[in-house]
Legacy VTK file of the C-alpha trace (Angstrom):
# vtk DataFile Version 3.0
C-alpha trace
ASCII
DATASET POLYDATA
POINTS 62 float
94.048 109.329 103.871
97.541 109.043 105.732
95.992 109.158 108.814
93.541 105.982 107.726
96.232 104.271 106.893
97.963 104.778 109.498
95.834 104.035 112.146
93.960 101.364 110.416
97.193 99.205 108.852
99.569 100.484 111.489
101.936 101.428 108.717
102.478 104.367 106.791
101.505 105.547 103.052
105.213 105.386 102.199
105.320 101.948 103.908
103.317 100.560 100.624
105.172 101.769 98.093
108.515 100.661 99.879
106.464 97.312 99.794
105.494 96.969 96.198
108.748 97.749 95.303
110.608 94.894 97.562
107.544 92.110 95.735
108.843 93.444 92.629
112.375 92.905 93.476
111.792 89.561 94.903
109.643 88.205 91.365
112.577 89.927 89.220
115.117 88.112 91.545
112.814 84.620 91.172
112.451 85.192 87.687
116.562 85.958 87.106
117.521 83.025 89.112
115.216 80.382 86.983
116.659 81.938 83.767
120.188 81.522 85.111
119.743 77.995 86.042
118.293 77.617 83.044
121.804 79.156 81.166
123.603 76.937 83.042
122.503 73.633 82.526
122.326 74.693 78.813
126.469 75.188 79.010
126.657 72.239 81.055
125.259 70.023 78.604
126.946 71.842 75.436
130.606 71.614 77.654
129.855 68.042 78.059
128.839 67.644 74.336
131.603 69.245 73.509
134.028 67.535 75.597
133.077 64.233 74.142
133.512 65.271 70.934
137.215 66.235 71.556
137.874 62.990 73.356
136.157 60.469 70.469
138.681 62.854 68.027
141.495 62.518 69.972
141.193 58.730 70.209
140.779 58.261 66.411
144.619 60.173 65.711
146.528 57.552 67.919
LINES 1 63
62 0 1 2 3 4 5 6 7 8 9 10 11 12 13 14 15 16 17 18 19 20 21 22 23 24 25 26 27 28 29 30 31 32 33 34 35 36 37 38 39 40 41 42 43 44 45 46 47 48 49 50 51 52 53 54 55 56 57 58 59 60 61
């Protein structure tokens, strides 16, 4: 079997493993990166909420 793949793929057995695990790390990378934009824009808009809120209260004490 090694030497199939070998000489057929031009790569060895290890080779595929080493590759399944780097498309793994790639989707989980993908997948983290989505989420995080996802947190972010979330804070942004709860900041800004927020922020607004403080402002309309501090104009209605003076």
């Amino acid at each position: 079997m090694h030497s199939y793949f070998h000489d057929r793929f031009g790569f060895c057995i290890w080779d595929v493993g080493a590759l399944i695990i780097l498309i793994v790390m790639i989707i989980v990378l993908v997948v983290h990166m989505v989420r995080q934009k996802k947190r972010e824009q979330e804070f942004e808009e709860k900041l800004s909420a927020q922020m607004a809120e403080d402002t309309t209260r501090h104009e209605n004490r003076t």
